[in-house]
Structures are given as C-alpha cells and as structure tokens.
DRENDRENBA-324567 format. One record per residue: residue in one letter; x, y, z of N, C-alpha, C, O in turn. Coordinates in pm, whole numbers, plus 50000, padded with zeros to 5 digits. Each point is the difference from the previous one (the first is absolute). Layout:
<nodes>
AXYZXYZXYZXYZ
...
</nodes>
This chain:
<nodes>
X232042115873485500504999349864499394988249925499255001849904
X501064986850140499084986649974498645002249953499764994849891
X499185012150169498675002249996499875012249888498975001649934
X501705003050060499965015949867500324988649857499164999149912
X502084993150083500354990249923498804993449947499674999649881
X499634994650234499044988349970498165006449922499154995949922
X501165019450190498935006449956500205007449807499175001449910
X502035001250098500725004149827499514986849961498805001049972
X501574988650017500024989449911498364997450010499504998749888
X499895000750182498024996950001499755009349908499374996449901
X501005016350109499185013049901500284995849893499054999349922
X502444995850021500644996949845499234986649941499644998249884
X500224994450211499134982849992498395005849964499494994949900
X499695015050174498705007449977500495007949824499734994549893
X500615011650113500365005149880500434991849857499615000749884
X501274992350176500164988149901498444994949942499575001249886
X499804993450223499104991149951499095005349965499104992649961
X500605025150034499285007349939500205002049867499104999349916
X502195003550056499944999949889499934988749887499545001149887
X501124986150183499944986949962498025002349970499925004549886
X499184994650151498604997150014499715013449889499714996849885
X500365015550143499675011349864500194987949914499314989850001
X501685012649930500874996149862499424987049967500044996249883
X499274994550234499924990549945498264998249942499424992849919
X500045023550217498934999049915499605012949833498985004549948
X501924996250036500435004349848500494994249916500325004549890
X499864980650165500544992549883499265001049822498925005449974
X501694990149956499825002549856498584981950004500124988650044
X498915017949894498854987649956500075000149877499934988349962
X500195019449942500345002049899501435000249907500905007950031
X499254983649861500915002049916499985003349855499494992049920
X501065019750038500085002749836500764993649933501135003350036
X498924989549886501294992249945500075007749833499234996449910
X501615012250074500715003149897500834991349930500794992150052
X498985009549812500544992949884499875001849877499324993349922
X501615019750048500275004749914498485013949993499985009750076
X499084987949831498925013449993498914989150108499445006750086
X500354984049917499384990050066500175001150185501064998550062
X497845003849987499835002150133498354992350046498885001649951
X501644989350169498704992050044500225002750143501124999250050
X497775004350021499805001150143499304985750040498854996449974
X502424995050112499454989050104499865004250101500325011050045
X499044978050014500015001950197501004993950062500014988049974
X500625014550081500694996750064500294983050063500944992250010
X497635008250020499854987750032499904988749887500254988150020
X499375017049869500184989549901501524995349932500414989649947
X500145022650080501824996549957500164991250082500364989149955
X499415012350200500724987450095499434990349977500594989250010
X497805011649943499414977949986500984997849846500314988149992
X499925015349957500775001449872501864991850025500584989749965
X499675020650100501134993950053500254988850101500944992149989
X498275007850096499334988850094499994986549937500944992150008
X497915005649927499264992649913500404996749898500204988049985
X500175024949858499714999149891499205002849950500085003749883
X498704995750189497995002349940500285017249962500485007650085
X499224996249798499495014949944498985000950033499374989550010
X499985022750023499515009549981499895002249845500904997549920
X497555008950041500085003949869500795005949964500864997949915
X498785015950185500835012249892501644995150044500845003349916
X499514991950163501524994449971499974992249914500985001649927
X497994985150020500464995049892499885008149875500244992349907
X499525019150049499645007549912501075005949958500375002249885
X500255000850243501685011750050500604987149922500545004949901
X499544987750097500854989150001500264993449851501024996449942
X497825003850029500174994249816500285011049951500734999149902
X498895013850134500085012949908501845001450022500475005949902
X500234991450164501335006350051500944988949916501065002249942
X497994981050075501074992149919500834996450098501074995649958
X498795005050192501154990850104499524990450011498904996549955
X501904997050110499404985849998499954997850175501004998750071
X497585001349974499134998450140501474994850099500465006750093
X499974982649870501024992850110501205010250025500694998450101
X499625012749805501095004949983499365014050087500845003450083
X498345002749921499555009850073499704996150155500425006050099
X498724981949898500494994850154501234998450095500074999850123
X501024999049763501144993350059500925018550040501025003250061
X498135003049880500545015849991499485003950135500745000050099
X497885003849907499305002550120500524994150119500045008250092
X500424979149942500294988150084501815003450012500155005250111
X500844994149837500944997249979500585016950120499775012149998
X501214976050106500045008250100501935003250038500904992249970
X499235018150084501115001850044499915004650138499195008250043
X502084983050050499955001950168501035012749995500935003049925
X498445003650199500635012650072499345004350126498855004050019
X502144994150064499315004950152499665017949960500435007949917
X498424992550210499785016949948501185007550023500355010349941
X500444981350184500845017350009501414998749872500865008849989
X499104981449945501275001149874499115008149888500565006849914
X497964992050095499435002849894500725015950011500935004649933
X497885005150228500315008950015501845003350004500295011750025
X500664980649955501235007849965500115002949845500295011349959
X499434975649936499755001449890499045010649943500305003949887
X498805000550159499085010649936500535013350054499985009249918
X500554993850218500735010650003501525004549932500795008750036
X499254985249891501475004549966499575009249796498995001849932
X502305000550057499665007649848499744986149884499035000849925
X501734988850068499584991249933498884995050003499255001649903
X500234989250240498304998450006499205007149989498904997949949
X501595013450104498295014049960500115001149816499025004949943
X502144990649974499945002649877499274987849963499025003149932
X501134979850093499594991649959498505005050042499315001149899
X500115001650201499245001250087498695010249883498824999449968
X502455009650003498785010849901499784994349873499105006449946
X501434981849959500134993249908498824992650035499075000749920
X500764991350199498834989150006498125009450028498804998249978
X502185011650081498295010549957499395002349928498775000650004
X502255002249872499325002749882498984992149918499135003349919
X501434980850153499184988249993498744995350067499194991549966
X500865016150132499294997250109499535015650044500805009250021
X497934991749987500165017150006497995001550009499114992449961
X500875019350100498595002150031499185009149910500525007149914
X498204992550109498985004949962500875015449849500125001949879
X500155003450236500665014249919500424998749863499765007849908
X501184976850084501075001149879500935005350084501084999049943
X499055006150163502115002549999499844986450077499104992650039
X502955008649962500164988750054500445003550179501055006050021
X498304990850067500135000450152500744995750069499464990650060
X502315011949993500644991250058499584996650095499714988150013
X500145019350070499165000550150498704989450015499964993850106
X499315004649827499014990750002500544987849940499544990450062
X500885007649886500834988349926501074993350156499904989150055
X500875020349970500884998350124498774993350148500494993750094
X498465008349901499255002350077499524987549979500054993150102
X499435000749787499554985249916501514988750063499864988750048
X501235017049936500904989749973500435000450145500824990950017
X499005015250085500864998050178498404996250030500074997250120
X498615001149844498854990450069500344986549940500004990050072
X500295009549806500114984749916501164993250087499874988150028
X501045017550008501354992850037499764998750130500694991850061
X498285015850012499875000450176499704988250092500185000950122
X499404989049824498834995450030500544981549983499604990750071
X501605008549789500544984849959501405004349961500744991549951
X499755022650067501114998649911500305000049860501084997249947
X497625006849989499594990749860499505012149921499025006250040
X501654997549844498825007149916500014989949872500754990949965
X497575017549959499794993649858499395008749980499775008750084
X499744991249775499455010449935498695007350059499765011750032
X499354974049969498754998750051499915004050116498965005450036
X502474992550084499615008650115499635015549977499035007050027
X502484995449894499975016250032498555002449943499205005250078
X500304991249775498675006449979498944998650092498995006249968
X500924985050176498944996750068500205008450117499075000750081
X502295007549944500325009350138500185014149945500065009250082
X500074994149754499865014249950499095005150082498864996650031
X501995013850005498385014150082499155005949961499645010950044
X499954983949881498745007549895499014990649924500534990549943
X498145010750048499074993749967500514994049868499674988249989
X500935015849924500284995749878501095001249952500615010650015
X499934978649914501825002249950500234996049908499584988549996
X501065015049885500224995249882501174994449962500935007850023
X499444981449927501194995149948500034998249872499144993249946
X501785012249990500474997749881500854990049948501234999449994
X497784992349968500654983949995501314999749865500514989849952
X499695019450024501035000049860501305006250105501175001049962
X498505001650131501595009050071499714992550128500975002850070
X498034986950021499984996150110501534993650010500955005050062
X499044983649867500834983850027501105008549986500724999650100
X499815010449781501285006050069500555004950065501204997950018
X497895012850056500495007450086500134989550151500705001550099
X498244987149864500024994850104501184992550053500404998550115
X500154996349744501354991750038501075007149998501024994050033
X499105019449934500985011050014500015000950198500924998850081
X498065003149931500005002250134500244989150046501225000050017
X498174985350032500504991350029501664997750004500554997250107
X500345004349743500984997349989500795012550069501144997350037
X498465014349982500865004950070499944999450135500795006050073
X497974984549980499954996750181501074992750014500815002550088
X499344986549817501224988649990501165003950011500754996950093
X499525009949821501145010749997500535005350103501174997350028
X497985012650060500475011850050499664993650155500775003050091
X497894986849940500434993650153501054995350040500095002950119
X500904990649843501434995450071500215012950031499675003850113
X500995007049778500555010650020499625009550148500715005550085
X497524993049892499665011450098499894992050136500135006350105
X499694982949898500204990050168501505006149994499905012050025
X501474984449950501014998150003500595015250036500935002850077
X498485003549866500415015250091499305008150090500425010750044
X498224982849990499125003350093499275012949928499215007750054
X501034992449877498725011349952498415000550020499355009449955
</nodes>
C-alpha cells in the first residue's frame, strides 16, 4: 500500500512539474497595454527593468506621456502586492464569489483573442502565488500562458483591488470553515 502511495504521489510530482515547465515555457514576453483607443506592445522584459529600476524603455516612455500617469504611480501598480498561500488562493477562486471577482479581473487582463480567459488568468495567479505566497500585477503578466497579454490599464488597478479586497475579506472566513 505504502509503495502504490509513494508511486501515486511521484506520477502527480512528474506531472506537476510538467505542467509547471509547459506553462512556464508559454509564458507571456509580450505586453499590450490598452488605454482607452491607445494600444502599445512592450516586452515583457522592459516592464520589469521599469519596475525594477524605473529606467523606460522608449515605447514605454511614449505609453506613458501619451496616457498622462505619472511613471512612480504605474510602478507602484505593477509592484504593489497581496499575500495568499496557493491553497487559500485555490479555495477563493473556486467558489461562486471568486470565480465572479476572478471573471472581472479578466476582462482586465485577457489574451490575444479579446475575450476575457478565466482559466488562463487562474493559471497566471496559482504560478504567481506558488513560489512566495505573493502576487502583483507584474507577476501574473510574466506567468500568463500565452505569448502575449493585454491589460487594460483603465479597468487593471480596479479589478485588481476588487480582487485583492475580497482575498481580505473572504480568507478568515474560508480558513475558519475549512473550505
């Protein structure tokens, strides 16, 4: 029984880390940043020396005077983090409230197509949290499953703190009854 156990749990640990490695080599290199009729494709890597650093990138400094934010305030967006172990995340995203917050932050966050993807989004936010406990914006756009992801910087920061505020919310609740 022991050895069927140990041999179950190796296949799930192989599998795990298969899919952990796909997804991660599908991560998003690319970002569209929507704003309003205004759309600029960065790299990926230039949002993080951005947030990192501060140092732009052209076409981010371009995104940037054209939109009228002010550089420190989009960093502090990208950067600005909320803790959740994965498995509260996964109670929060399975239930009818989180899959609703959950489809709200898609619409923000959302791929190539134009729809909005819970599933890939869900998929961005249990790698971001896996790893520190930790999501931010900038994670989920760097673990999206797809070469390219667009955020709509006029609906990001809300949906984002909608969601955030209902982790706050609804973790006591869902530790406290074991859900």
């Amino acid at each position: 029984m022991i050895s069927r156990l140990t041999a179950f749990t190796s296949v799930l640990l192989a599998v795990a880390g298969l899919a952990f490695t796909s997804t991660a080599a599908k991560a998003a290199d690319q970002v569209v940043l929507k704003y309003g009729i205004l759309e600029r494709s960065i790299a990926v890597s230039d949002l993080e020396t951005f947030a990192e650093t501060g140092e732009l990138a052209r076409p981010l400094q371009r995104y940037i005077r054209i939109s009228g934010e002010q550089p420190e305030r989009i960093r502090q967006t990208l950067t600005r983090e909320f803790t959740i172990s994965p498995r509260l995340l996964d109670r929060l995203l399975n239930n009818p409230i989180g899959e609703a917050a959950l489809g709200q932050l898609a619409q923000a966050i959302y791929p190539p197509s134009g729809s909005a993807d819970p599933a890939a989004l869900r998929s961005a936010l249990v790698l971001s949290a896996s790893d520190d406990d930790r999501i931010t914006i900038l994670e989920i756009v760097r673990n999206y499953p797809t070469p390219q992801v667009y955020i709509d910087t006029e609906r990001v920061v809300e949906a984002y703190g909608q969601f955030r505020d209902l982790s706050d919310r609804l973790a006591p609740i869902l530790e406290g009854i074991g859900i």
